[in-house]
VEXDO-619429 format. One record per atom (N, C-alpha, C, O, CB): y, x, z. Coordinates in steps of 0.1 Angstrom, whole numbers, plus 5000, padded with zeros to 4 digits. Atoms other than C-alpha are relative to their C-alpha. Last residue first. Glycine has a CB too. Layout:
YXZ...
//
This chain:
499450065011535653105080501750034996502249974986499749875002498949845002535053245114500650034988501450124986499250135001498950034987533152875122501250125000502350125006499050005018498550025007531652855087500950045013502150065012500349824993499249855000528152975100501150014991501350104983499050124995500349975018526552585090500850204996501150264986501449824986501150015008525752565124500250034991499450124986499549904998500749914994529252705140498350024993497750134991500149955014499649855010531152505112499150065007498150105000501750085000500649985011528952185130500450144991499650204985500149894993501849924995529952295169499450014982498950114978498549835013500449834998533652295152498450065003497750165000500950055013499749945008533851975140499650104996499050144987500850005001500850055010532451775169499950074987498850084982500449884998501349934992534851965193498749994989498150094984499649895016499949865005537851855167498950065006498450164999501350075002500849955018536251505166500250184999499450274995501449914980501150015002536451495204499950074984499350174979499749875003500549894995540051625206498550015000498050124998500450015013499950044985541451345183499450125006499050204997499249855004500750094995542351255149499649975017499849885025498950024993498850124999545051505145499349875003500049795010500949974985499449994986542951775157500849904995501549865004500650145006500950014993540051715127500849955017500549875026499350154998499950125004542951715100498949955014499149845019499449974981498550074997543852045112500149875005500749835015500949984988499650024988540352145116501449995004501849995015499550095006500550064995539652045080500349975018500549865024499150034996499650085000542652235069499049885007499649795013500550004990498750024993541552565083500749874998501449855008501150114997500450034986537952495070501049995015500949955026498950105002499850094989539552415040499349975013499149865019500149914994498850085002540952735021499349855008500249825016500649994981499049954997538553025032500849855003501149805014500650114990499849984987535452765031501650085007502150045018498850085002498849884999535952664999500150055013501350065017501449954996499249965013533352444993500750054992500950054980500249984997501249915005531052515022500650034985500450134977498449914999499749865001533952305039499450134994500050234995500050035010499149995006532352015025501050105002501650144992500349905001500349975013529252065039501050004988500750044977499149924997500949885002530452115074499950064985500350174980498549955005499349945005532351785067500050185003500950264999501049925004499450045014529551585061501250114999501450174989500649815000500349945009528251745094500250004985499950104978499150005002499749925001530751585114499450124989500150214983500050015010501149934989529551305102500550164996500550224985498049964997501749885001532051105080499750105011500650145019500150144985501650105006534550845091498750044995497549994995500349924987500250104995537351005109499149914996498749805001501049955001500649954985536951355093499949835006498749795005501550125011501349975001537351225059499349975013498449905017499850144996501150134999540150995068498950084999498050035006500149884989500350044992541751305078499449885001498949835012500750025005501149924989540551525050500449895011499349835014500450215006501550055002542451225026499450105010498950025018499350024984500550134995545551235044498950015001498350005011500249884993499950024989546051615047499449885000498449875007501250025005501549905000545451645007499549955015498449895016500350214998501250115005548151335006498550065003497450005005500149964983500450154991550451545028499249904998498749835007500949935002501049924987549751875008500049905013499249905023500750175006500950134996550651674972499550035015498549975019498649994989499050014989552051994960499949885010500349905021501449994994498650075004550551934926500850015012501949955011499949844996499849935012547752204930501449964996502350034991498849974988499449844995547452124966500649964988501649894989499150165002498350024989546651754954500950085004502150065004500049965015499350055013543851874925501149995008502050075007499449874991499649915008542152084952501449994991502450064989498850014992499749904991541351804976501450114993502650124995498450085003499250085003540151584940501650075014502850075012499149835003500149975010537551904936501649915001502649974997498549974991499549834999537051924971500550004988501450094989498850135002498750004991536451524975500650125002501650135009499749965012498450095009534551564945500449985009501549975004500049844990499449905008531951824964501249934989502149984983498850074993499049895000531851594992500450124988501550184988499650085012500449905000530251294975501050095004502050114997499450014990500549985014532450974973499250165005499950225013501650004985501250005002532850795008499450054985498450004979499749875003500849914990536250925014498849994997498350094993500049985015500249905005538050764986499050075006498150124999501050065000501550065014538250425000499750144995498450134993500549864982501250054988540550645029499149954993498049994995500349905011500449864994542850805000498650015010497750095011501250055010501149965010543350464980498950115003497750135000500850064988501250105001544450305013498850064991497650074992500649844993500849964989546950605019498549965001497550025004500749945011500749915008548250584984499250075009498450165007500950094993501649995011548550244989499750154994499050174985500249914983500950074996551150285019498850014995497850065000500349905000500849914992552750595009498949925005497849965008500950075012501150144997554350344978498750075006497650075001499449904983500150074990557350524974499349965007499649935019500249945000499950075003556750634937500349985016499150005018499249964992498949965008556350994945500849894997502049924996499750064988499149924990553250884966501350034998501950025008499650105003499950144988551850644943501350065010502450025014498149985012499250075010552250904912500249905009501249835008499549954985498049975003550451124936501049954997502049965004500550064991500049974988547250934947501850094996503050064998498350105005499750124998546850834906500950015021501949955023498249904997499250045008546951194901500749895003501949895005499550004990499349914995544351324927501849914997502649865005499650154992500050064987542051034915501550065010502249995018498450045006499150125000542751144881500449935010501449865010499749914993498649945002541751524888501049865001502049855007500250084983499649924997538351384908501350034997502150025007499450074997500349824998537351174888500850075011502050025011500550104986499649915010538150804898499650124997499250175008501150015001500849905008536150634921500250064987499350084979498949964998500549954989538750524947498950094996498650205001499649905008499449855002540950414914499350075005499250184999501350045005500949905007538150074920500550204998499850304998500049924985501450014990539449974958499350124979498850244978499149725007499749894991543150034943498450095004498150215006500849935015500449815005542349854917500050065004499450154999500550084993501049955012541149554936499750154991498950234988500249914989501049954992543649574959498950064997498450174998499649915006500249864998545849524936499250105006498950215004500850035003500549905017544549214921500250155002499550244997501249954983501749934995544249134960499750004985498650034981498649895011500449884987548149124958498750044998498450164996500049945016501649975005548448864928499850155010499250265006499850044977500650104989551848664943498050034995497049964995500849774997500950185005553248694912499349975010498849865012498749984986499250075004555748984929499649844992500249734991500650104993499750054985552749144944501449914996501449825004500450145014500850094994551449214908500249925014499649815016499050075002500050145004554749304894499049885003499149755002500050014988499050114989555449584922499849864994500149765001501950045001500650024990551549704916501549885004501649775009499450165009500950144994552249674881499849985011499549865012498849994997499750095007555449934883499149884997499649775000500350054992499050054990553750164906500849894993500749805001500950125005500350094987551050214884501049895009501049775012499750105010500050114998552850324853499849885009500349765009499650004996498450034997552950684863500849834994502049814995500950154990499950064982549450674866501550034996501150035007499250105017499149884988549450664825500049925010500149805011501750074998498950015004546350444810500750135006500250225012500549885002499749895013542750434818501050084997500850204994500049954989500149884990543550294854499550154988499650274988498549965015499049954996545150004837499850105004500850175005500649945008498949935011541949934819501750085005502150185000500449854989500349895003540349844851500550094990500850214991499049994998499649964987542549544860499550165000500250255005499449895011498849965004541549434823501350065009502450085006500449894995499749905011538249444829501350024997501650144994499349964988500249864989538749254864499950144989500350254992498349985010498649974994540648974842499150125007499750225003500949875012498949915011537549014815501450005009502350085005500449894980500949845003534848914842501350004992502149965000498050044991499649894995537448664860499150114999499150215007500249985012501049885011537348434827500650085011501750135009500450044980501149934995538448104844498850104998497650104999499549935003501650025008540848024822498549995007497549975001499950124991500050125001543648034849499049914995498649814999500949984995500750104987542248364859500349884997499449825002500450025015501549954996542648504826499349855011498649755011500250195011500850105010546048344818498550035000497849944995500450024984499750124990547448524852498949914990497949854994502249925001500950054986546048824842499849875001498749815002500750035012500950035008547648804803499249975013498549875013499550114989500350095006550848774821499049964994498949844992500549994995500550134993550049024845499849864996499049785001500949985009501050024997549849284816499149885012498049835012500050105001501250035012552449184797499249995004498749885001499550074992499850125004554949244830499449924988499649804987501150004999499950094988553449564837499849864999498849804999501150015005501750075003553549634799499949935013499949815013498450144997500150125013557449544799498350045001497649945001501050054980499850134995558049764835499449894991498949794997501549995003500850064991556450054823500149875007499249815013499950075008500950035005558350084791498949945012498249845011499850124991500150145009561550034809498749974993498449854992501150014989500250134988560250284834500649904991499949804991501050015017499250054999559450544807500149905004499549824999500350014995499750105009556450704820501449935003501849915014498949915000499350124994556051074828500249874992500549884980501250065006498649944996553451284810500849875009500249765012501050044984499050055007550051204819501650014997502350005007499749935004500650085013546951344834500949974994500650034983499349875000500150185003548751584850499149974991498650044982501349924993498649975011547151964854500249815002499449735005499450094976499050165000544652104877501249974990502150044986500749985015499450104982543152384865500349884998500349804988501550055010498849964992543152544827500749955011501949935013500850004994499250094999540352414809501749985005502649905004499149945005499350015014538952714802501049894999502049894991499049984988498449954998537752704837500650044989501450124992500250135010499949804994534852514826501649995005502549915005499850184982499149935008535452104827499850125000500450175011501249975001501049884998532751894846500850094987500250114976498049944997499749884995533951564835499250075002498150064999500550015010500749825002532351374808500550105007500450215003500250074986499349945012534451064816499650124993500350204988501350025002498649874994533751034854500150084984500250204981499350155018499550054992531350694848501750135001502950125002498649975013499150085007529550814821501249975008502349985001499349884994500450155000528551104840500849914995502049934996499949965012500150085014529051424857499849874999499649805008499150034992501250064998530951554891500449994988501549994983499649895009499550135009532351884888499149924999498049954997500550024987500250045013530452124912500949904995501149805003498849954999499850095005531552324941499149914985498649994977501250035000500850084993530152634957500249854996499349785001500250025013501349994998533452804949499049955006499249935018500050075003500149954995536352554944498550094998497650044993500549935006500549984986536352304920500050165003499950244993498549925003501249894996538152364889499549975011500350005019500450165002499849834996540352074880498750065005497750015008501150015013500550014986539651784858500150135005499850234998498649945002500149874989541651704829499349975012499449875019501550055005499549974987541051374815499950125004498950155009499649945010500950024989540051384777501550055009502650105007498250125000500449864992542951334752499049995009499049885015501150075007500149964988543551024734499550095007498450055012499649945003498849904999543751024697500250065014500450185017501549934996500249865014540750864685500550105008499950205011500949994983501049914993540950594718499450084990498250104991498949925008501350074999544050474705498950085001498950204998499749934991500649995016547050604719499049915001498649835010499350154996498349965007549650524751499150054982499750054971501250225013500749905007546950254765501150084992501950024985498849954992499949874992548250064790499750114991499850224996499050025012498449995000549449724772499850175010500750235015501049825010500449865004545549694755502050085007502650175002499550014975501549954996545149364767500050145003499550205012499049984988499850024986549249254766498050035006497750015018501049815002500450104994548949314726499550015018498650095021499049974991498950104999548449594700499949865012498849805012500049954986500050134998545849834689501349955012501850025021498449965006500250044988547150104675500149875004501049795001500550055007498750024996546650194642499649945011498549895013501049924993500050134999543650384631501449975011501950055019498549945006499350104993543550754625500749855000501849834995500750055004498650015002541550894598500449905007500249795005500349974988499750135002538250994611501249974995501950074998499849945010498450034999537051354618500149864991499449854981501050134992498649965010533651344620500949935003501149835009500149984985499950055015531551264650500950044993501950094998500349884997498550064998530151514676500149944988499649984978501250115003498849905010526651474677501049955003501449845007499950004983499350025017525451244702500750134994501650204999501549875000498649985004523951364732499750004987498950054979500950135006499049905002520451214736501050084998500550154989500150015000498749975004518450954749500350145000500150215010500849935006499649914989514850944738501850005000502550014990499350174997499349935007514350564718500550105009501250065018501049944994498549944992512150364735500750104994499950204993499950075014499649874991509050314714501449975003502249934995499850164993499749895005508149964698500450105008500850065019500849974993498649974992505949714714500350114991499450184985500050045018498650105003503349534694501050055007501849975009500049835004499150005013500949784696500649934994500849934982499750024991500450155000500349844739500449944987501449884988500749915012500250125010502350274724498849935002497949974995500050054985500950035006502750544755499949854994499949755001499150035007501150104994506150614761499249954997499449874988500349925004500550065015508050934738498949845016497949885022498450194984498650045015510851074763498949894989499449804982500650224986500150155007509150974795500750044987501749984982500949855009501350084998507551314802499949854994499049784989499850005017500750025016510551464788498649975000497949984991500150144990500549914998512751344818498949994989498449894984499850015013501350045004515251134804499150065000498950094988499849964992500750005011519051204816498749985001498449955013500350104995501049925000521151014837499450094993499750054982499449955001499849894996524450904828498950145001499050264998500549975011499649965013523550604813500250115002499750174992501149944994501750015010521750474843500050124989499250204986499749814988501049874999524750604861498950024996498250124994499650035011498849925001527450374844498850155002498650254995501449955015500250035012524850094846500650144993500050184983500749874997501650025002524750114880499650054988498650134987499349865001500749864995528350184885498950034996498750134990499750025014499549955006529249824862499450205007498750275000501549935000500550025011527149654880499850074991498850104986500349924997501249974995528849734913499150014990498450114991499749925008499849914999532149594900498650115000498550194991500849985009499949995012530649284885500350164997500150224987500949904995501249965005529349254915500050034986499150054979498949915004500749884993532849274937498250054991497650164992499649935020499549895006534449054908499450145009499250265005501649975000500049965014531848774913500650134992500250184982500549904996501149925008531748834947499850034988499450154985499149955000499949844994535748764952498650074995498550164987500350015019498949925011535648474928500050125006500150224999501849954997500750015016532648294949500550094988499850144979500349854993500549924997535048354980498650044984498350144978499749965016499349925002537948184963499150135007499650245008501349965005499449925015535947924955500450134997500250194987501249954995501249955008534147874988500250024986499350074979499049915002500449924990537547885006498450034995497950144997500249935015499149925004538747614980499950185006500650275002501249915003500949985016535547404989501050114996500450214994500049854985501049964996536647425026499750054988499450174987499349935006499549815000539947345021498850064997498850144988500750105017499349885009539247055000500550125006500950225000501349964993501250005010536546885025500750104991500250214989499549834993501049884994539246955054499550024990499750134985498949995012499649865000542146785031499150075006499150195002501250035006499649955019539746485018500750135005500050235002501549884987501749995003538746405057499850124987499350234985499349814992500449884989542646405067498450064997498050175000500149915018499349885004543346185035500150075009501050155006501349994994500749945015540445935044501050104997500350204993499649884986501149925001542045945079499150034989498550134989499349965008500049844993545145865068498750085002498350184997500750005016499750004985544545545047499750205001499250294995498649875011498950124998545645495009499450015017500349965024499849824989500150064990543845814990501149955004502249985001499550075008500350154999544445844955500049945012500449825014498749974994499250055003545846214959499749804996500749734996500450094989498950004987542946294977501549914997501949825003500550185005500650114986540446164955500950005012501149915020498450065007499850135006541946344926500049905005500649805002499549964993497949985004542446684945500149884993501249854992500950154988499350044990538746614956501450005000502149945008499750065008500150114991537746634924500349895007500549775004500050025005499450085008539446944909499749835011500449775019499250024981498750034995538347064941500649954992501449874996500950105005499850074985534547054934501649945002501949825002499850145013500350125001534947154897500449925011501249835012498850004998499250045009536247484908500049865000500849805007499750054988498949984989533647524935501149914991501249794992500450195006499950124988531247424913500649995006500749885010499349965007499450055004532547724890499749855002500349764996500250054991498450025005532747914911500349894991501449844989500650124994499350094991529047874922501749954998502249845000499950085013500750175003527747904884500649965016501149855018497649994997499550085012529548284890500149854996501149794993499450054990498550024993528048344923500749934988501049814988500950175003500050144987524848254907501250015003501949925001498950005015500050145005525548484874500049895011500649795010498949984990498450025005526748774898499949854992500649754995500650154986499250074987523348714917501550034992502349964998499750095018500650164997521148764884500949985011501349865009498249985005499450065011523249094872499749835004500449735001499250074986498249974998523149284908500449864985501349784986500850244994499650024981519549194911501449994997502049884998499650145014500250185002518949304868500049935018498849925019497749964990498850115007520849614882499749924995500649834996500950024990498650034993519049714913500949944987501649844988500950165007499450135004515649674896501449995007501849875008499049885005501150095011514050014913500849854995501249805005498349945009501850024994516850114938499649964983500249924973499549845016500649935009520350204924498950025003498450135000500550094999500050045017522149924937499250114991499050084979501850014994500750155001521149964975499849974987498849924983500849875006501349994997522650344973498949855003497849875007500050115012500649925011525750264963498650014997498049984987500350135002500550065012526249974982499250054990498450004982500849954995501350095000525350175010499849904991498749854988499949935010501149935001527750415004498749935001497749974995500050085009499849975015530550144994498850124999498350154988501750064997500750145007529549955027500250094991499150134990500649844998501250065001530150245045499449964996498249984997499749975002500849865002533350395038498049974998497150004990500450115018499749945011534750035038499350114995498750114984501050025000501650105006533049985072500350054985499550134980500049765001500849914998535250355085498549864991497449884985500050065021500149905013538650195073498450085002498350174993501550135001499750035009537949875089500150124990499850124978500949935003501050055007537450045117499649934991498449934991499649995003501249935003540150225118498749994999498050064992499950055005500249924985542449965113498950124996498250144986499349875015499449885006544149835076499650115014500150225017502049984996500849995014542349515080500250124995499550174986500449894989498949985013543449505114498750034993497650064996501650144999499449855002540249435143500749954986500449864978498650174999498949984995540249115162500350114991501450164991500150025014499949904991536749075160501350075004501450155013499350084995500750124990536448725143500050185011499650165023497849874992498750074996538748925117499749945012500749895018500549914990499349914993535949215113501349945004502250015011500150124993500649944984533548935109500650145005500250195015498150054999499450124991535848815081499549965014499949895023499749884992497950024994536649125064499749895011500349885022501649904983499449864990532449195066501550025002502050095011499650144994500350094988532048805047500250125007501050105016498649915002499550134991534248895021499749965011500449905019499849894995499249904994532549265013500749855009500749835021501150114986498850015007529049045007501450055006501450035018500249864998498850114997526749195027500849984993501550084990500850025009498549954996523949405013500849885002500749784996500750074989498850085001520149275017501950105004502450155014499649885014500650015011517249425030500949974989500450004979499149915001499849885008518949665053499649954987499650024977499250135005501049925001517649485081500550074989500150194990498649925000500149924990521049315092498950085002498950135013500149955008498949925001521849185053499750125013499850245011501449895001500449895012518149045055500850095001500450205003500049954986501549864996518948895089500250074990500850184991498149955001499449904995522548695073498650105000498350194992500749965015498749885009520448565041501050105013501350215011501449874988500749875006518248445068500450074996500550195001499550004993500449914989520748255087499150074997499150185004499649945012501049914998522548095061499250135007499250255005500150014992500450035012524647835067499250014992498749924985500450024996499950114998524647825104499549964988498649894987501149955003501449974993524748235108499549814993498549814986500150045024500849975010527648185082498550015004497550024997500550134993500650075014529447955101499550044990499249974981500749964993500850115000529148155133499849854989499049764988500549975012500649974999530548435123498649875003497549865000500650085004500249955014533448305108498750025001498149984991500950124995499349895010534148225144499449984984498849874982499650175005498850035003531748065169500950094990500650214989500649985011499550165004528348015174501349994996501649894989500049905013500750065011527148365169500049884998499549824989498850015000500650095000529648515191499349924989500049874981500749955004499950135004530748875182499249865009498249905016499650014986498750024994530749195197500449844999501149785006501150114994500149994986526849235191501349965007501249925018499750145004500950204994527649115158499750025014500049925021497849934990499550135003529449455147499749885011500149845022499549974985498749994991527149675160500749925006500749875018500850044996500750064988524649505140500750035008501149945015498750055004499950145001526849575108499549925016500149825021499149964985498250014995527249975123499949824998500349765008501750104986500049984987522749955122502149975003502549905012499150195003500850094989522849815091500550025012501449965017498550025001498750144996526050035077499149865006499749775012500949924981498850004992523750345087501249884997502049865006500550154998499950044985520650205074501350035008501649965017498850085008500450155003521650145036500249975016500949895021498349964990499050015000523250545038500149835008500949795016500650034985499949964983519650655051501949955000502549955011499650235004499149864994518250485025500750015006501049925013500750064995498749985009515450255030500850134998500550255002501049915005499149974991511950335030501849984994502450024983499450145003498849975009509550105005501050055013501249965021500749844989498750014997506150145015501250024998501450144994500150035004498549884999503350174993501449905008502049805004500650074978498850095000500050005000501250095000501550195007500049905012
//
């Protein structure tokens, strides 16, 4: 019989989710209407079988009092996104991820339905208590709409990784040719594409879809990504744009020249408009595609959607990107994290910095790197101190391994601003990993 062990990321947000619920009441709160609703589906989530929807961990961290912007809140984030990681890339993780996006999806749009409805039934109503009945029944459904729309774009997100790394992989040459049952045809080995001929450049596409893009994807330059450090690697993969650049590449460098704020203001304003018509439609797979596209584009645009998204009253559209920028490469991640900062906007470039943490330490050295390079040495500072406050001391052992001269002195900066424990914590691991004289 083979046993399926989880991973060790999957158990550590179990065991913190259980935490969690220990502080809580199971009759009351948020918490207690989902034990009610579905009390299995919770267990599963608390054995590891099962990931939590991100919606319902805001809302057992609200039935706990803690900010959304608190420390722990910044340490589940870290968590859940490791454990999503690693949940989604099991045996069958993306037909799972693809079959429960369509159900969420088919819920929304009962939900939808639902409140149309009741918003017909309400407005008809002629005594009070049937229009006191009709407003609970419509919040409720509107609260299962708007949570339906959040999964849907959280698994669409997720989907997309999976899929991202499938592709990424390569095909060990045991499976390249698969033995021929003779009605099936062979699998095709994958393999880098030749490079293609030169093409004669096509005009640019056009239109509040494509309002980020400064070429078309002929003309468009790969992302710079900076050198990691000694002991480092550039991460690969569809997902991070073919990074992994030699030092030919010439370091850290912008992604993008500066953008003209009249120009950034008019796609901005294009691009929410096409948002808004998205979601009105009820097409929130191509609004979250088109929330991703922005991050193709120049970061020196950002700051200009973010003020036009909060200005329509579409906040958790930013959120959204913020939450995806988090797995940017390395150089762009750096980038995006600048153009924020330069821009005013220390807040989100803080948020982007802490979702950041849970990405493999050697791209947190590589993205580390990229901040110095730009002067960036308060954003570099941010991100090690969210490191430190949410990864194991030994996480950041191994991440000093990556430059040891240059950040085992900033780790234990970032170490002492957190608190005297972590810096104790800190140091016994440099001592293990013989960094401590570093």
């Amino acid at each position: 019989m083979t046993v399926y062990q989880l991973p060790v990321e999957v158990t550590a947000f179990a065991r913190w989710l259980t935490e969690l619920a220990g502080r809580l009441r199971p009759d009351a709160g948020w918490y207690g209407v989902f034990a009610a609703r579905d009390p299995e589906g919770l267990r599963a989530c608390f054995d590891g079988a099962e990931i939590l929807p991100w919606d319902v961990v805001e809302s057992l961290l609200q039935d706990a009092g803690e900010p959304a912007d608190g420390p722990l809140a910044d340490r589940a984030r870290a968590l859940y996104a490791a454990a999503a990681t690693a949940h989604d890339r099991r045996p069958g993780g993306a037909g799972a991820l693809a079959e429960r996006r369509d159900l969420m999806e088919r819920e929304r749009r009962y939900a939808e339905s639902r409140a149309r409805e009741l918003g017909e039934r309400l407005r008809a109503a002629t005594g009070e208590a049937e229009a006191a009945g009709l407003e609970n029944d419509l919040a409720w459904v509107r609260d299962d709409h708007a949570r339906a729309a959040a999964r849907v774009t959280e698994l669409t997100t997720r989907l997309a990784r999976v899929e991202g790394h499938a592709r990424a992989e390569p095909v060990p040459a045991a499976q390249a040719e698969p033995a021929a049952a003779p009605a099936r045809t062979q699998t095709p080995v994958r393999t880098p594409a030749p490079p293609a001929p030169a093409r004669p450049a096509r005009a640019r596409p056009r239109g509040a879809r494509y309002a980020w893009l400064e070429e078309s994807a002929e003309e468009r330059a790969p992302v710079a990504v900076p050198v990691l450090p000694t002991g480092g690697a550039a991460p690969r993969g569809a997902r991070f744009g073919g990074g992994g650049d030699s030092a030919e590449a010439g370091g850290p460098a912008r992604v993008a020249e500066a953008a003209d704020p009249a120009e950034a203001a008019r796609a901005a304003a294009n691009a929410v408009y096409a948002l808004q018509r998205l979601r009105a439609q009820g097409r929130s797979g191509e609004a979250h595609v088109l929330l991703c596209e922005a991050l193709n584009g120049p970061p020196d645009r950002l700051p200009a959607l973010a003020a036009e998204l909060h200005r329509a009253g579409l906040g958790a559209d930013w959120s959204t990107l913020l939450w995806e920028a988090a797995s940017l490469p390395p150089g762009r991640l750096a980038a995006v994290a600048g153009v924020l900062a330069d821009a005013g906007r220390a807040a989100d470039c803080d948020q982007l910095l802490r979702q950041g943490v849970a990405r493999p330490v050697e791209e947190l050295a590589g993205a580390c790197a990229a901040l110095h390079a730009e002067a960036h040495h308060r954003e570099a500072h941010a991100l090690l101190t969210a490191f430190v406050r949410v990864r194991a001391p030994e996480d950041a052992a191994r991440l000093a391994g990556a430059d040891p001269r240059g950040l085992v002195p900033q780790l234990l900066d970032a170490a002492r601003a957190v608190s005297a424990t972590r810096e104790r914590d800190l140091l016994h691991a440099l001592r293990v990993a013989g960094l401590a004289g570093a």
